[in-house]
N, C-alpha and C positions, 0 to 999 in steps of 0.2 A: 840099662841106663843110657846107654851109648845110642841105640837105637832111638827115644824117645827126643835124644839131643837132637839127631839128626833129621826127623820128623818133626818136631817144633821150626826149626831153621828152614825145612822145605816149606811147611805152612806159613810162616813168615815171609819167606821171596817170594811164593806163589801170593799174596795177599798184596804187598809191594808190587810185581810187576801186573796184577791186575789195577791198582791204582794207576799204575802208569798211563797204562793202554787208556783206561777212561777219560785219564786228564787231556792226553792226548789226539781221542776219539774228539770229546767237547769241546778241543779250540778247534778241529777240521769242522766241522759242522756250523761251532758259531761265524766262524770268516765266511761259511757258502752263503749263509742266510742271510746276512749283510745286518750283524746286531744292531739292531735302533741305542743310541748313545744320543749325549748331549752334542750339541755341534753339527749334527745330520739334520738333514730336511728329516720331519716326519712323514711315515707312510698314508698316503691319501687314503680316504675311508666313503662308504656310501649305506649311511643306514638311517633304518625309519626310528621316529621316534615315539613315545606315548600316544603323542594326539596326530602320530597318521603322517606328518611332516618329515619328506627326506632332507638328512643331514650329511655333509659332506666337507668334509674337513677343507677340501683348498677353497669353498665359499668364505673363508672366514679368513682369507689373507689381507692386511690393512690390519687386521684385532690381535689380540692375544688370545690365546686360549689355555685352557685351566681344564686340561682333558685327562678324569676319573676314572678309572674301573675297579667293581666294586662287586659283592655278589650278598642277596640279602642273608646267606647264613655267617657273616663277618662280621662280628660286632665291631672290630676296629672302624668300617667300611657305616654299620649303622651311624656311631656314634660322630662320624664326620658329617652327616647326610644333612642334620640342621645348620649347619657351621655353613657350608655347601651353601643353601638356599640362600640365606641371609648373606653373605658377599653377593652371591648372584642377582640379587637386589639392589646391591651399592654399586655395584660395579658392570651391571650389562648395556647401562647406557655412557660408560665411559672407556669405549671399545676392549672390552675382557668377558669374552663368552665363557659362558661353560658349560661341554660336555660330559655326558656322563654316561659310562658302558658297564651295563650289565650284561658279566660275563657266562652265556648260556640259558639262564635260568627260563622258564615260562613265561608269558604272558600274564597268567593271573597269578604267579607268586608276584613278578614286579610289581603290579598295580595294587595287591592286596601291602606290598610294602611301602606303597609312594603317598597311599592314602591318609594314614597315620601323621605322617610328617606332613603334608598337603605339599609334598615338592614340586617347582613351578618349574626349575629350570628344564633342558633337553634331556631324555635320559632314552638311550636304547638299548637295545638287547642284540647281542653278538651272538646269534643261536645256531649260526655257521662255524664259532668261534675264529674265523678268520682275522677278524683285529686285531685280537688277544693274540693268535700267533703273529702276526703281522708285527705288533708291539711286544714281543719275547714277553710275556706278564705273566708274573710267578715270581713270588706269593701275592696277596692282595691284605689292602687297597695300596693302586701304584696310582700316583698321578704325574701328569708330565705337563708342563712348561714347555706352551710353543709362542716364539714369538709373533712377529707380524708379516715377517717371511716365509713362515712355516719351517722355521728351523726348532729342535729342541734346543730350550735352555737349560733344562733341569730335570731330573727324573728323580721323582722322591716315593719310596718303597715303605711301607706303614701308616701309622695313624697321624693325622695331621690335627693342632687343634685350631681354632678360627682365628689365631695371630700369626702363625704361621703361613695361614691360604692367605690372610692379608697381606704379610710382608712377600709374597708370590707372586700374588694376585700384581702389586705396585711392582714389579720388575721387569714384569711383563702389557704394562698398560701401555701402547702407542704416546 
């Protein structure tokens, strides 16, 4: 009995101070990588998009941006995509772009997903996944809120519905 006591309690420290170590490992690593947070400049970016056009995030200083990543087996990430389109209509010629990154997937899964919905705005594919780490992204759909300086305003992790991109969308409009 005595044994068992003492072997539970070692499994327990041991259990404990590997928690430690991890929590510990995770804030050394996040300080190197310089976590993307609100209030930082966001990380410049340089990718093609659907129709062939390189997109590059410090082009779009003067606007806002409403930059998505998303991947097509996410339904939270589907179920945004019309929501998505429709501000990107009300609001691209009232300086509030939006990009939008799909994280890894193929060429012809995106476009057999873009098709469906007929989505107009920018959307490219991170098949480096350099962005996605660039932007720490995990879980999906994240979007972030850049202003007209290229600073983040906001970084919102989940499902968004189309009153919410609106009220976004307006915090971020020049």
């Amino acid at each position: 009995m005595k044994k068992k006591r003492i072997l539970l309690r070692a499994v327990i420290l041991l259990l404990l101070l590997t928690a430690a170590v991890y929590a510990i490992y995770m804030s050394f690593t996040n300080q190197h990588t310089g976590k993307v947070q609100a209030g930082k400049q966001a990380p410049d970016f340089v990718l093609v998009d659907q129709n062939g056009e390189q997109q590059k995030l410090s082009n779009y200083k003067g606007q806002g941006v409403f930059l998505n990543f998303w991947a097509t087996w996410c339904k939270s990430c589907e179920k945004e995509m019309p929501a998505i389109n429709n501000l990107y209509a009300d609001y691209k010629n009232k300086g509030v772009q939006v990009l939008s990154i799909n994280v890894g997937e193929s060429p012809i899964a995106v476009n057999r997903f873009i098709e469906p919905y007929q989505l107009t705005f920018p959307i490219m594919i991170d098949s480096e996944d350099e962005v996605q780490e660039a932007f720490s992204i995990n879980p999906l759909p994240v979007t972030f809120l850049i202003d007209k300086e290229g600073a983040i305003k906001e970084i919102y992790t989940g499902e968004l519905t189309e009153k919410k991109m609106q009220l976004m969308m307006e915090k971020i409009k020049p």
